[in-house]
N, CA, C and O atoms as a DFTB+ gen file, in Angstrom:
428 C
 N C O
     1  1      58.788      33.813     -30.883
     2  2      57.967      32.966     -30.040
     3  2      58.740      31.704     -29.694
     4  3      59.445      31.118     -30.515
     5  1      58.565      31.305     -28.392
     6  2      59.050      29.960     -28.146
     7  2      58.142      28.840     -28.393
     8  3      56.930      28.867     -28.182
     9  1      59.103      27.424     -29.052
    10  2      59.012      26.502     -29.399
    11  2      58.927      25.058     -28.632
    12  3      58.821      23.968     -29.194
    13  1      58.992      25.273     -27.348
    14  2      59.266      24.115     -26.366
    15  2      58.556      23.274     -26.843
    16  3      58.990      22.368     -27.555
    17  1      57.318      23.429     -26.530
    18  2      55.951      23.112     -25.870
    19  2      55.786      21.076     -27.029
    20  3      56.020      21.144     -28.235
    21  1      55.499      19.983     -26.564
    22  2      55.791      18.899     -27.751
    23  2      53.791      19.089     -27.704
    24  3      52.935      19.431     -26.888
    25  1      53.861      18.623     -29.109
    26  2      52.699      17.879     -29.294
    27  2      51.273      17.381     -28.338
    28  3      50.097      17.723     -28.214
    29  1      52.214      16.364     -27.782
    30  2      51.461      15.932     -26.503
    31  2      51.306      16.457     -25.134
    32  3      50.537      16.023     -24.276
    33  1      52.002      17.291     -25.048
    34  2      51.122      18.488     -24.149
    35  2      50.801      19.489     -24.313
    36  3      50.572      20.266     -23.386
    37  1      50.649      19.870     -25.905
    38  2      49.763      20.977     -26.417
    39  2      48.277      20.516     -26.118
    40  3      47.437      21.248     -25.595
    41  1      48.006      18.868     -26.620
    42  2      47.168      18.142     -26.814
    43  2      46.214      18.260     -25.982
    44  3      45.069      18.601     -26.280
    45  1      46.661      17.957     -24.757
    46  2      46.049      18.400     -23.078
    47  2      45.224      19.536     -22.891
    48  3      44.348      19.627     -22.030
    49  1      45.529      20.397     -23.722
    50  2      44.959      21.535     -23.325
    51  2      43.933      22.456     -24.566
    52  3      43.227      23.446     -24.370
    53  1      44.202      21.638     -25.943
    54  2      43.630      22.336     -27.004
    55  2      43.626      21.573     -28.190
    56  3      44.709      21.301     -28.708
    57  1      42.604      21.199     -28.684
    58  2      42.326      20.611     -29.945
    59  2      42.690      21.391     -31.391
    60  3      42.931      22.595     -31.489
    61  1      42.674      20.432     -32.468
    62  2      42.501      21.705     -33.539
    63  2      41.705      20.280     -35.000
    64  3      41.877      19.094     -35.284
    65  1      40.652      21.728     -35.593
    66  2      39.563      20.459     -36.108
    67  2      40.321      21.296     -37.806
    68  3      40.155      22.467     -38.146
    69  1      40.906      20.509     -38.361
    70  2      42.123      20.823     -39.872
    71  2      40.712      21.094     -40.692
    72  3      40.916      22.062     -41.425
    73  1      39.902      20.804     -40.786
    74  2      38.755      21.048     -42.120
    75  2      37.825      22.808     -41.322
    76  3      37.353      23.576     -42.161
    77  1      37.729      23.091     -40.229
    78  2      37.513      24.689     -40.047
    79  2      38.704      25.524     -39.435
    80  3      38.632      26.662     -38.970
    81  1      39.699      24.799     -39.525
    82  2      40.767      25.245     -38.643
    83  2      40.516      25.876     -37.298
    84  3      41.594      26.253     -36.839
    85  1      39.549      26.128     -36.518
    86  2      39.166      26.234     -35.476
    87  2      40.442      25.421     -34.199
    88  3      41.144      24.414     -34.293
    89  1      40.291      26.261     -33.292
    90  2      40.509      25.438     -32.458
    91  2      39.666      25.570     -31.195
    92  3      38.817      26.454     -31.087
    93  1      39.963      24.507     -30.067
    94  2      38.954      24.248     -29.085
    95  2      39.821      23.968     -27.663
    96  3      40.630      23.041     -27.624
    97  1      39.587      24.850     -26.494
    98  2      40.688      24.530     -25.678
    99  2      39.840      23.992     -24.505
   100  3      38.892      24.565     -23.969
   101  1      40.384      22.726     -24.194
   102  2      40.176      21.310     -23.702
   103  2      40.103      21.892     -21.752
   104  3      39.139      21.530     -21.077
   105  1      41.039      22.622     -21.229
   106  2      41.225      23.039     -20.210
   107  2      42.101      23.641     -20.188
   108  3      42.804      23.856     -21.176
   109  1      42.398      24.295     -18.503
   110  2      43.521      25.704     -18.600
   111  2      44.173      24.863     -18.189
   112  3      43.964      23.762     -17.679
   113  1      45.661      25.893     -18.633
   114  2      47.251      25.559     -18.013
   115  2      47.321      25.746     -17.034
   116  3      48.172      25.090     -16.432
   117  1      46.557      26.664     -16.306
   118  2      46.783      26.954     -14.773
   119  2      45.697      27.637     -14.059
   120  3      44.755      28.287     -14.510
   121  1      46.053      27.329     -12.741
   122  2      44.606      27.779     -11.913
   123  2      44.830      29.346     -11.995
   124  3      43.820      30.017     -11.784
   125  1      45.617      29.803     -12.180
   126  2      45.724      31.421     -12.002
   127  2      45.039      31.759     -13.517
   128  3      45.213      32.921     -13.885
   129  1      44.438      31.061     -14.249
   130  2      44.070      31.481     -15.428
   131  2      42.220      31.045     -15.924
   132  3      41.392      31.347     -16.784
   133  1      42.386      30.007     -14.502
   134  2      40.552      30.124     -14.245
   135  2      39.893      31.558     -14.096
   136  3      40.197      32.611     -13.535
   137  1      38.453      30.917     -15.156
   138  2      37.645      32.789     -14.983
   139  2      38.108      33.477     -15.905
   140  3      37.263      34.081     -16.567
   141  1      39.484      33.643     -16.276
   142  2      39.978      34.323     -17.099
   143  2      39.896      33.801     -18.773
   144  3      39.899      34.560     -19.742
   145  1      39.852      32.880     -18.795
   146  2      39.452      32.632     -20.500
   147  2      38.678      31.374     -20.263
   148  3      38.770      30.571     -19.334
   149  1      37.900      31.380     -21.304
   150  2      36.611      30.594     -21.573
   151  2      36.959      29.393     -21.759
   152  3      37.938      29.363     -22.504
   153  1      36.362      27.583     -21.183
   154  2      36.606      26.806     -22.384
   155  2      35.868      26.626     -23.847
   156  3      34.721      26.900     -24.199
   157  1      36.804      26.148     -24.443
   158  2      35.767      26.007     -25.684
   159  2      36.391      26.462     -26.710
   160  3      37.573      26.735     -26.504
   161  1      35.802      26.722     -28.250
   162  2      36.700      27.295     -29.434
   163  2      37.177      28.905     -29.158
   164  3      36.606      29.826     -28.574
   165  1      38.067      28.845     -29.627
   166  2      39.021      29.933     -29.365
   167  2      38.876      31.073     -30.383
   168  3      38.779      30.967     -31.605
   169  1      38.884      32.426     -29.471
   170  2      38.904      33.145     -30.564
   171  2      40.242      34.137     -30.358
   172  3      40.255      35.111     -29.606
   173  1      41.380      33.678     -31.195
   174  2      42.589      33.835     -30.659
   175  2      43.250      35.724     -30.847
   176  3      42.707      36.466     -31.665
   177  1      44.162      36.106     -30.163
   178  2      44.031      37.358     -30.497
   179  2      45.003      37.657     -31.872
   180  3      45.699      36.803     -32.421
   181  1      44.906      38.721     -32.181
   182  2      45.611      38.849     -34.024
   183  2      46.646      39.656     -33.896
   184  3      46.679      40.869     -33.690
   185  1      47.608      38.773     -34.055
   186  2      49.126      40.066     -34.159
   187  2      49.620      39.779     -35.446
   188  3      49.557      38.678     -35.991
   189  1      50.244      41.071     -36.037
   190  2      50.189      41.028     -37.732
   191  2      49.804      40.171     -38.406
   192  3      50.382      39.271     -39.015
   193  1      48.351      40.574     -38.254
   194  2      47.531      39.684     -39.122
   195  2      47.151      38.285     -38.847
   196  3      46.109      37.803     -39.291
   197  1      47.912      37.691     -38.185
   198  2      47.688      36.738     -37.883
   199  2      47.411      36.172     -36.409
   200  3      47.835      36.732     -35.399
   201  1      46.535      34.819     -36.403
   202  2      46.306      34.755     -34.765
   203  2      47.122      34.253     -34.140
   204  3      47.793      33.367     -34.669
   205  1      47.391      34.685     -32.611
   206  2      48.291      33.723     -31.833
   207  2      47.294      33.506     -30.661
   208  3      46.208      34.054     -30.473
   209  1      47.950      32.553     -29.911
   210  2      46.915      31.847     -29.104
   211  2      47.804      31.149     -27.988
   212  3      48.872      30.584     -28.223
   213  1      47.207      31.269     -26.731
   214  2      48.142      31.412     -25.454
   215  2      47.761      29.983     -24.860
   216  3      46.655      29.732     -24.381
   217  1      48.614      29.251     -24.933
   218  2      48.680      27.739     -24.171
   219  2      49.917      27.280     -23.868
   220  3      50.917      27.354     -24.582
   221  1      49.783      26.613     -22.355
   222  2      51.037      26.186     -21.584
   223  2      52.057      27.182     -21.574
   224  3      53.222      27.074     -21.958
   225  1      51.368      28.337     -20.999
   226  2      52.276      29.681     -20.788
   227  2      53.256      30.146     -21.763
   228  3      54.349      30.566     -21.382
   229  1      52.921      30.098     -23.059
   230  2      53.346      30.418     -24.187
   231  2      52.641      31.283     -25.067
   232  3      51.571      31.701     -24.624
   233  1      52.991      31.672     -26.253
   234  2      52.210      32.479     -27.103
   235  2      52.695      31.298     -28.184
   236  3      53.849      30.871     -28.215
   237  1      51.557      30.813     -29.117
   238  2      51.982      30.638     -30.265
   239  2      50.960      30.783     -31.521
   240  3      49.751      30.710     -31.299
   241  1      51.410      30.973     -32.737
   242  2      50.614      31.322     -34.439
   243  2      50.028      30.125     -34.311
   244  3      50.425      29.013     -33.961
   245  1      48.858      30.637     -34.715
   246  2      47.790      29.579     -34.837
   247  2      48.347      28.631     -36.129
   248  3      48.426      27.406     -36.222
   249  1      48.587      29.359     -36.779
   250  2      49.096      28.329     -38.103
   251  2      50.151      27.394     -37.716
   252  3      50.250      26.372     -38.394
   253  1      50.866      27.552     -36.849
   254  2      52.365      27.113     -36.495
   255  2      51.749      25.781     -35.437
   256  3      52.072      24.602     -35.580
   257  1      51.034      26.183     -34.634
   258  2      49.833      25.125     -34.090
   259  2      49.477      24.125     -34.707
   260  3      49.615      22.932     -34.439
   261  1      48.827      24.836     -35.879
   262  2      47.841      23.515     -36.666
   263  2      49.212      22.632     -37.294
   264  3      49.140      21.405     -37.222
   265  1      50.251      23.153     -37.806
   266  2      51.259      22.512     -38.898
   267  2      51.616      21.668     -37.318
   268  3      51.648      20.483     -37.650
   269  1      51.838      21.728     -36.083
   270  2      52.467      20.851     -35.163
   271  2      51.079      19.544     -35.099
   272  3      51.221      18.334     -35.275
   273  1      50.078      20.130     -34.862
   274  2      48.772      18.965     -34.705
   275  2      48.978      18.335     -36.400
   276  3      48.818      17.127     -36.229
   277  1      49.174      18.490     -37.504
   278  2      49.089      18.200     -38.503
   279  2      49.936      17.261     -38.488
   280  3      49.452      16.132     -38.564
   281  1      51.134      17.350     -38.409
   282  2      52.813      16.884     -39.220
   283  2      53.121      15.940     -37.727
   284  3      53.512      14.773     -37.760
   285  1      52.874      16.660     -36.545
   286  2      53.428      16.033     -35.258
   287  2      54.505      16.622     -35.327
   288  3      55.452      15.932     -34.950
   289  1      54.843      18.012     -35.784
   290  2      56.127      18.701     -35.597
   291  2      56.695      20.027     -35.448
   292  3      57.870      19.879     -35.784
   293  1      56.521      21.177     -35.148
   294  2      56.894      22.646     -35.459
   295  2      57.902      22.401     -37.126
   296  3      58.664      21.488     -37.443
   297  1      57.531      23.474     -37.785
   298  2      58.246      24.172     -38.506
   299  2      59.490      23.998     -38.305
   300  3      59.443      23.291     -37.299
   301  1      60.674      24.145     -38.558
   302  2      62.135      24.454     -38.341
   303  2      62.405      25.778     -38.607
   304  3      61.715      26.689     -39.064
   305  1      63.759      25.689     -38.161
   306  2      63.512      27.340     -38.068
   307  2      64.258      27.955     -39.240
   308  3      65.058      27.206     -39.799
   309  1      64.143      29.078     -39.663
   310  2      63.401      29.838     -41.537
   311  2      62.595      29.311     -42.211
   312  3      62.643      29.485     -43.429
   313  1      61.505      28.423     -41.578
   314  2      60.845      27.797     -42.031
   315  2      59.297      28.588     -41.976
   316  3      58.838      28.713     -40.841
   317  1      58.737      28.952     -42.746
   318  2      57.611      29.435     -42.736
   319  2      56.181      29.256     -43.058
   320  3      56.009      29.256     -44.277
   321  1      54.952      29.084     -42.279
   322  2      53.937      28.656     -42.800
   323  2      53.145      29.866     -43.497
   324  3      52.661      30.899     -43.035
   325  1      53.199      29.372     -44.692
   326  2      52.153      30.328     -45.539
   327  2      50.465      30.098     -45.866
   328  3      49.907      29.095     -45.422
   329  1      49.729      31.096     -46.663
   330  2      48.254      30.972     -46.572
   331  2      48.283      30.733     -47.562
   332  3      49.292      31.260     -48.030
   333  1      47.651      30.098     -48.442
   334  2      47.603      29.719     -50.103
   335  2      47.081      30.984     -50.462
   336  3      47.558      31.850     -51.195
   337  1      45.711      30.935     -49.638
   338  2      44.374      31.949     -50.203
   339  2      45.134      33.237     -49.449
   340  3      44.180      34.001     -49.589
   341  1      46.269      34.170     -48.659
   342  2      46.539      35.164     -48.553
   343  2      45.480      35.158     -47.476
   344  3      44.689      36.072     -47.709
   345  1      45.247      34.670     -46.687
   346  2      44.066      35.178     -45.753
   347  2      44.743      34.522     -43.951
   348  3      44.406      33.507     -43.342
   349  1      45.451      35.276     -43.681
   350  2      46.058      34.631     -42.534
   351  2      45.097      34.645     -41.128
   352  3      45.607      34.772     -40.015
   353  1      43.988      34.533     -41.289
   354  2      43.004      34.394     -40.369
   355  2      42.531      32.640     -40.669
   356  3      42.164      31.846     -39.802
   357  1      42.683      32.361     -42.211
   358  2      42.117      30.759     -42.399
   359  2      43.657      29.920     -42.233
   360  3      44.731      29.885     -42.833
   361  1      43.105      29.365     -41.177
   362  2      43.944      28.129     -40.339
   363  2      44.021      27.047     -40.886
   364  3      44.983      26.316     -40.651
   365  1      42.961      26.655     -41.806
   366  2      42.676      25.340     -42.435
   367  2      43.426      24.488     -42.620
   368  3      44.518      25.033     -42.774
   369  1      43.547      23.227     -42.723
   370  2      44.759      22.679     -42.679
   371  2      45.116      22.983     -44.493
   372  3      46.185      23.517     -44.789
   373  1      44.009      22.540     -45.704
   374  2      44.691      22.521     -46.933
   375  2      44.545      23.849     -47.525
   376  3      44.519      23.986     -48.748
   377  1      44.415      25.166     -46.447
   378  2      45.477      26.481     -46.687
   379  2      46.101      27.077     -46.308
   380  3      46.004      28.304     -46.277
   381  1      47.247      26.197     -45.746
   382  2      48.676      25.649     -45.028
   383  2      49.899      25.215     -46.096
   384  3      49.819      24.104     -46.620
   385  1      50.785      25.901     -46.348
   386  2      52.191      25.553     -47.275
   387  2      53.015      25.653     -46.322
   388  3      52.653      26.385     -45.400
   389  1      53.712      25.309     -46.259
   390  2      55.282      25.156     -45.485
   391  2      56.235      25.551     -46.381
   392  3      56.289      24.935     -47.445
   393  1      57.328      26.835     -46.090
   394  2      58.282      26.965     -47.018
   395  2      59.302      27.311     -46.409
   396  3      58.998      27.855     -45.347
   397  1      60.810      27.229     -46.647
   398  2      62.270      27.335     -45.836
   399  2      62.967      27.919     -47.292
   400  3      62.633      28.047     -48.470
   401  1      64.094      28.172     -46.471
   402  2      64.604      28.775     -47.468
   403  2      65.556      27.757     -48.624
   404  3      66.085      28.119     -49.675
   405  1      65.539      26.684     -48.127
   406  2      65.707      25.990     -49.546
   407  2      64.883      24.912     -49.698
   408  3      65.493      23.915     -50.086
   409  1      63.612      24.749     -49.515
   410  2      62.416      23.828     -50.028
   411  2      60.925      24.211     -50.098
   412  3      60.486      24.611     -49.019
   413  1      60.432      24.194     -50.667
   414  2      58.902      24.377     -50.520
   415  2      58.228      23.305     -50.393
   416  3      58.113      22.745     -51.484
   417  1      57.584      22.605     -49.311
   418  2      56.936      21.766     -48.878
   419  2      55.224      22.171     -48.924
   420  3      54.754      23.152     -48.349
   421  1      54.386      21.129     -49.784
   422  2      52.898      21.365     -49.561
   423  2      51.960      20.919     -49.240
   424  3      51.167      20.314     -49.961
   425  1      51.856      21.152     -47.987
   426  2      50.471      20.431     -46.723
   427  2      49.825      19.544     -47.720
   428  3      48.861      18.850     -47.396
């Protein structure tokens, strides 16, 4: 998945609330995408196991989302966000770990 996308113009287009991990999308990226998805909380689609979720003509992991709204940063790269609870559907922010291959960092 690509990484462009900063912070502040994720922001524009989609919220994220860290205590239901939910997110909520603010407006579309583009008029060719009116009609076509709803505003409002998202119900993102699930690729292995986990959700990804389509903003500013991108695909990105919902988890990888919340750790950018969280930290103000993407992951680096071998850097991986894990589920505490094994449940890669909960977004939450405190069941969120960050781990690379030489540190374990914990939300």
């Amino acid at each position: 998945m690509n990484y462009n996308h900063s912070l502040s113009e994720i922001k524009l287009y989609l919220s994220y609330n860290p205590k239901t991990g939910k997110f909520t999308r603010l407006k579309h990226w583009s008029t060719k995408r009116l009609g076509k998805s709803q505003l409002g909380e998202i119900s993102p689609s699930n690729k292995n196991g986990g959700h990804v979720i389509n903003v500013c003509g991108a695909r990105y992991y919902a988890s990888r989302l919340a750790w950018l709204f969280m930290t103000g940063n993407w992951p680096e790269d071998g850097q991986h966000v894990l589920f505490n609870n094994g449940n890669k559907l909960d977004t939450r922010w405190e069941n969120l770990t960050l781990s690379g291959k030489r540190t374990i960092m914990t939300a």
